[in-house]
DSSP file (Angstrom, degrees, kcal/mol; ACC not computed):
  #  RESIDUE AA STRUCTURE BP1 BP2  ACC     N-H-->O    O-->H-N    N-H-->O    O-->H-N    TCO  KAPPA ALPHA  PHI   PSI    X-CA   Y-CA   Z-CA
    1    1 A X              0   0    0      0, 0.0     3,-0.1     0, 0.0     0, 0.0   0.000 360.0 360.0 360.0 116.7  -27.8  -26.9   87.2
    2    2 A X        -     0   0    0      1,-0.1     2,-0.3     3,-0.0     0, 0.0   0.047 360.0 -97.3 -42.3 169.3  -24.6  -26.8   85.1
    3    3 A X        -     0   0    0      1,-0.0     2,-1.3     0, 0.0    -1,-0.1  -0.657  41.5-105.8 -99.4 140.9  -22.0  -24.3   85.7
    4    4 A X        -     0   0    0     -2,-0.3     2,-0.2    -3,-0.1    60,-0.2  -0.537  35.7-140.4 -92.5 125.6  -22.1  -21.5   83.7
    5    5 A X        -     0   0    0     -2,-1.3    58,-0.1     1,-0.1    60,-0.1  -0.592  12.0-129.2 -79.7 129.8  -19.1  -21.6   80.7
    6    6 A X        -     0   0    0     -2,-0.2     2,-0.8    56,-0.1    56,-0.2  -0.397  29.0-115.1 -77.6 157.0  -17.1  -18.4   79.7
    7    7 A X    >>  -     0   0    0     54,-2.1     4,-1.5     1,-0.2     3,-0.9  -0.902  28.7-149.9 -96.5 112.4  -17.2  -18.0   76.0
    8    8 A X  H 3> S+     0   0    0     -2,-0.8     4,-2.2     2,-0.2    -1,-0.2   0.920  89.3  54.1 -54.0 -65.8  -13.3  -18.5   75.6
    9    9 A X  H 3> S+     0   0    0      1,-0.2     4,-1.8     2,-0.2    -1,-0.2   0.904 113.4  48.8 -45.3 -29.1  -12.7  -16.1   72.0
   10   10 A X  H <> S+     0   0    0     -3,-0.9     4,-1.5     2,-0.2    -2,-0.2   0.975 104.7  58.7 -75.4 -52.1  -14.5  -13.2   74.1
   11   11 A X  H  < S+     0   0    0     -4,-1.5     3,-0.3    50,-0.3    -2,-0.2   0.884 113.4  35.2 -11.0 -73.8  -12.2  -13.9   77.1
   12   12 A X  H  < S+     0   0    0     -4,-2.2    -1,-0.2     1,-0.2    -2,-0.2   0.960 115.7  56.9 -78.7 -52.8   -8.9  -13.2   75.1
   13   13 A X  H  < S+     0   0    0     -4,-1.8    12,-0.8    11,-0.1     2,-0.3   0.584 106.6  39.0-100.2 -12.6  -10.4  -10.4   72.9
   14   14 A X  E  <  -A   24   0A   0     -4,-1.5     2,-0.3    -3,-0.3    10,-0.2  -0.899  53.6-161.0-118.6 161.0  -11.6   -7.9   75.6
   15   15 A X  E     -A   23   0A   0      8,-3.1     8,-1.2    -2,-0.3     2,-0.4  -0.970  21.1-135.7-138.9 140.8  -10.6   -6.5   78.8
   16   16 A X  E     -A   22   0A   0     51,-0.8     6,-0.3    -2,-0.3     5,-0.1  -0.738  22.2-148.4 -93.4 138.2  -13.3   -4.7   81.4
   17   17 A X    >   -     0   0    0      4,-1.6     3,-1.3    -2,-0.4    -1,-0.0  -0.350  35.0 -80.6-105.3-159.7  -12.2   -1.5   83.0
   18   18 A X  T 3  S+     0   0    0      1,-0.3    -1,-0.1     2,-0.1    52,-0.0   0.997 124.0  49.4 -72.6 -40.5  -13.0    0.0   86.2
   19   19 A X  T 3  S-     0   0    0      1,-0.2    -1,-0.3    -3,-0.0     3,-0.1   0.635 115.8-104.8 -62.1  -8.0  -16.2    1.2   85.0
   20   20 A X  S <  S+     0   0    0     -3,-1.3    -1,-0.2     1,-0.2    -2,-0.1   0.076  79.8 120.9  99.6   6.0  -17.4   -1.4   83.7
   21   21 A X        -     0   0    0     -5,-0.1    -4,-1.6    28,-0.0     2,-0.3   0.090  54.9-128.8 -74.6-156.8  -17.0   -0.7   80.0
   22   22 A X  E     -A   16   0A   0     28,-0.3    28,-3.8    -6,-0.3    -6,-0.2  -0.983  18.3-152.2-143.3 149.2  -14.8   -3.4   77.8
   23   23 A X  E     -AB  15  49A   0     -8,-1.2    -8,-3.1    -2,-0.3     2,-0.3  -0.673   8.0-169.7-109.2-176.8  -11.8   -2.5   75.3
   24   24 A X  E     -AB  14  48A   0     24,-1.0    24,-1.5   -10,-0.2   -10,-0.2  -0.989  25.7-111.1-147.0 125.1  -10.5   -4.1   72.5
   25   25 A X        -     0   0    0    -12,-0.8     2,-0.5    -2,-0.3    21,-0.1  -0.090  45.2-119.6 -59.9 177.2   -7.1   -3.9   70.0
   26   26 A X        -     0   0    0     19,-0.4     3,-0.2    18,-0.2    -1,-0.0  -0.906  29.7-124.9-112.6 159.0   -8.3   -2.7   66.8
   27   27 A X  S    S+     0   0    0     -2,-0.5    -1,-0.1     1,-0.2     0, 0.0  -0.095  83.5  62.3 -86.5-167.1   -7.7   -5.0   63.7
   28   28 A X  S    S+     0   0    0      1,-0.1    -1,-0.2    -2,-0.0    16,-0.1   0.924  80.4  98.1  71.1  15.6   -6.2   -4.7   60.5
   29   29 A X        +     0   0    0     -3,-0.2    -1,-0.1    15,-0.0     3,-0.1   0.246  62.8  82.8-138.1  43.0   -2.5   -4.1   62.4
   30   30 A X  S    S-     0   0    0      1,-0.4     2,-0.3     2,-0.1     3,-0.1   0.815 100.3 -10.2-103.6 -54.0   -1.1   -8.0   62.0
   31   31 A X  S    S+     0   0    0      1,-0.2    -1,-0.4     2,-0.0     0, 0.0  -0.934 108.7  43.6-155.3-179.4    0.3   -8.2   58.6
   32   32 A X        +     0   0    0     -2,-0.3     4,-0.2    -3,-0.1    -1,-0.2   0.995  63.7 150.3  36.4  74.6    0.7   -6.1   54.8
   33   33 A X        +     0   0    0     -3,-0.1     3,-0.1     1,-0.1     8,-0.1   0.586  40.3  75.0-119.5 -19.5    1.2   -3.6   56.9
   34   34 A X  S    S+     0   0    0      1,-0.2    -1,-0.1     3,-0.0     4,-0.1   0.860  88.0  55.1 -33.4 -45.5    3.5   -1.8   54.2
   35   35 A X  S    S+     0   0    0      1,-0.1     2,-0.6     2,-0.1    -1,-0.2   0.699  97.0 101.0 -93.6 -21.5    1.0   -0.4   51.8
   36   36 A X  S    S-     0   0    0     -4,-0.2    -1,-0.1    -3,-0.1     4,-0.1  -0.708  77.9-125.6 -84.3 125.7   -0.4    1.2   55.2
   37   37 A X    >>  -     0   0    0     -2,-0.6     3,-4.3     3,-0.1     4,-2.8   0.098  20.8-114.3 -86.6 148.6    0.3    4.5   55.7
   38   38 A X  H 3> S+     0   0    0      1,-0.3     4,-1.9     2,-0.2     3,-0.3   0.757 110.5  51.7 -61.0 -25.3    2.0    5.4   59.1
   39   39 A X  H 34 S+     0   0    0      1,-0.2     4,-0.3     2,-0.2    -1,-0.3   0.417 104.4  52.0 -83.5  15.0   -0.7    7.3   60.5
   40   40 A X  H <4 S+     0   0    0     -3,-4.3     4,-0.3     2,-0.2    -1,-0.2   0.408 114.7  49.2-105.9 -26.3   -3.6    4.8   60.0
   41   41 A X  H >< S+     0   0    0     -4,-2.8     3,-0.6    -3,-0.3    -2,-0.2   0.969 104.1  54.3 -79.7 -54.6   -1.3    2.4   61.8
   42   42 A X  G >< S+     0   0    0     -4,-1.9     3,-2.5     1,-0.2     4,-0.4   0.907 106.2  54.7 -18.3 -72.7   -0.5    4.8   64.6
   43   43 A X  G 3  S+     0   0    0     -4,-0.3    -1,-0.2     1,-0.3    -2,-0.1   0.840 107.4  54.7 -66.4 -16.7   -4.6    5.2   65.3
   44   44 A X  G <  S+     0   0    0     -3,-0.6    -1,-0.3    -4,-0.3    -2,-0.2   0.716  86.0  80.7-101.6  12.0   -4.8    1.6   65.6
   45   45 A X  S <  S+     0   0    0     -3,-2.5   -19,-0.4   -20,-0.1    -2,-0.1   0.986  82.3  59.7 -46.3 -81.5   -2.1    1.2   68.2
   46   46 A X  S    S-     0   0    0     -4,-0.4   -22,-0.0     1,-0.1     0, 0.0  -0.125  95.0-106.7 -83.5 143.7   -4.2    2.1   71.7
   47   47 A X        -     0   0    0      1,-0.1     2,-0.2   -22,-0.1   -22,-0.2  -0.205  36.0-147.3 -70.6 152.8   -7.0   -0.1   72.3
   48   48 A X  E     -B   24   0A   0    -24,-1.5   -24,-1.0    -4,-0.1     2,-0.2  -0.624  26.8 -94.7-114.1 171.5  -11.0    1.6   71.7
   49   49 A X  E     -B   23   0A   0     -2,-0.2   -26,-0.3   -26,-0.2     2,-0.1  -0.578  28.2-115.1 -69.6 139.2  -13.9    0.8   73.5
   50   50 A X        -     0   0    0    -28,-3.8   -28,-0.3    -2,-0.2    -1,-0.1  -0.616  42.0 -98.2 -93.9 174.1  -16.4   -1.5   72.6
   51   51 A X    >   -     0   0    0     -2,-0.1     3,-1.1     1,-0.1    -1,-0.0  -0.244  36.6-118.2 -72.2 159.9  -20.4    0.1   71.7
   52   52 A X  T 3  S+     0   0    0      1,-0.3     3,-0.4     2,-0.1     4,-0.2   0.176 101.0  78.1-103.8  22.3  -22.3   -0.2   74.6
   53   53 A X  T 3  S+     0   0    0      1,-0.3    -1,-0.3     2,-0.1    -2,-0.0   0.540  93.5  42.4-107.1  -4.6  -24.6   -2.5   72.7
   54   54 A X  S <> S+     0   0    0     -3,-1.1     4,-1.3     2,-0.1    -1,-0.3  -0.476  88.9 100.8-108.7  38.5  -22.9   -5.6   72.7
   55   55 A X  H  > S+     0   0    0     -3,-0.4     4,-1.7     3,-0.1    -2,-0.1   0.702  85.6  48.1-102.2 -13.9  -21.9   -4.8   76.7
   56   56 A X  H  > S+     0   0    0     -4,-0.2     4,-2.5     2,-0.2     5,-0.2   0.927 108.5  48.8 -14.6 -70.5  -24.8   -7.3   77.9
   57   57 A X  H  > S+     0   0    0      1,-0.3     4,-1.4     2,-0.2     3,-0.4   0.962 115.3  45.6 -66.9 -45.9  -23.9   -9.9   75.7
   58   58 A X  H  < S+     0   0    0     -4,-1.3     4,-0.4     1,-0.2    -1,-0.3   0.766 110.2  54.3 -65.6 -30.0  -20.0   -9.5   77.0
   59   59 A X  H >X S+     0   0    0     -4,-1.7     3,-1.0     1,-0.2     4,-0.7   0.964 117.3  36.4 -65.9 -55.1  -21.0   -9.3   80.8
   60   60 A X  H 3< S+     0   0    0     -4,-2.5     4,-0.2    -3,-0.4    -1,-0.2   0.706 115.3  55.9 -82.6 -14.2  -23.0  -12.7   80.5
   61   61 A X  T 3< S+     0   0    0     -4,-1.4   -54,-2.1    -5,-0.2    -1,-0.3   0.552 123.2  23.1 -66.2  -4.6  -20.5  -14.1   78.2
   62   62 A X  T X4 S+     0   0    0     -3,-1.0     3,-3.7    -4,-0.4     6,-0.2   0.454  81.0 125.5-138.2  -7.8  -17.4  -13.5   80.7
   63   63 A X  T 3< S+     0   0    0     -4,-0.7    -3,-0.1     1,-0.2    -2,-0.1   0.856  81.8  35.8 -31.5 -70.7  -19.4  -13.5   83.7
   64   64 A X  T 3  S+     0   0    0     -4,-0.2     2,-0.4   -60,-0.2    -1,-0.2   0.333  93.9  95.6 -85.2  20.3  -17.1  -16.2   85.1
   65   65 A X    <   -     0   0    0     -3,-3.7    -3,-0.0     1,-0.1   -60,-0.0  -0.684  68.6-131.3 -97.6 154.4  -13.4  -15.4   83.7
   66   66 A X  S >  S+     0   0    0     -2,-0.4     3,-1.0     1,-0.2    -1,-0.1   0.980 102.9  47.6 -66.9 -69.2  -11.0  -13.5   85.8
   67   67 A X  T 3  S+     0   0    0      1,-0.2   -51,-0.8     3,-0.1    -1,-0.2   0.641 118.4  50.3 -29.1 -28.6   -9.6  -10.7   83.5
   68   68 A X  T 3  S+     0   0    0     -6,-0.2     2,-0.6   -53,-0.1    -1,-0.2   0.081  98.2  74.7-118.7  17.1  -13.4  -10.1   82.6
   69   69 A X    <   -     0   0    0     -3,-1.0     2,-0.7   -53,-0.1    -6,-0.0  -0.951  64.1-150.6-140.1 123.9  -15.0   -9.9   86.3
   70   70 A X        -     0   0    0     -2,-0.6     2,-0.5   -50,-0.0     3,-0.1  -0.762   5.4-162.1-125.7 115.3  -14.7   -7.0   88.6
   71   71 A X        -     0   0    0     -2,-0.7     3,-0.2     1,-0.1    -2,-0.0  -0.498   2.4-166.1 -55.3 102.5  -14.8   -7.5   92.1
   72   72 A X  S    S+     0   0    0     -2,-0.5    -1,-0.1     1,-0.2   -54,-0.0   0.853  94.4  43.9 -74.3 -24.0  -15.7   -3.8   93.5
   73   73 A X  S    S-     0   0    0     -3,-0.1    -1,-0.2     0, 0.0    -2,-0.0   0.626 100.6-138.3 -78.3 -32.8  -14.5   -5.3   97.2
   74   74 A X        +     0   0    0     -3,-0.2    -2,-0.1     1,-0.1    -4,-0.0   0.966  41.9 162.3  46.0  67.5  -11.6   -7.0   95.9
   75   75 A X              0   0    0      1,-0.2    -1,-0.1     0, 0.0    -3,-0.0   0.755 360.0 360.0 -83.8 -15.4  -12.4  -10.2   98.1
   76   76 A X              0   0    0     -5,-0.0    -1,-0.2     0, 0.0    -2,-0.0   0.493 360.0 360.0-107.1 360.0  -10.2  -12.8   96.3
């Protein structure tokens, strides 16, 4: 049986927390960022949560990356 492969773009764009949910940055804060006003940039500083309806797909997508796997034991 093959080894099961993380899907790399989910790797870098989410992070799991202790509870198990995942965040995310928000978009839309890379470039033209003149014509957008400072308090729409401000709420898209701190990273959100993702819906808990893609948190499936991310567990079995990330199953085997480090940043994306939490050890409750901390054995490694």
């Amino acid at each position: 049986m093959p080894k099961i492969k993380t899907v790399r773009g989910a790797a870098k764009r989410f992070k799991k927390t202790g509870k198990g949910g995942f965040k995310h940055k928000h978009a839309n804060l890379r470039h033209i960022l003149t014509k957008k006003a400072t308090k729409r940039k401000r709420h898209l500083r701190p990273k959100a949560m993702v819906l808990k309806a893609i948190w499936a797909w991310l567990s079995r997508a990330c199953r085997t990356h480090k940043s994306l796997t939490f050890n409750f034991f901390n054995l490694e």
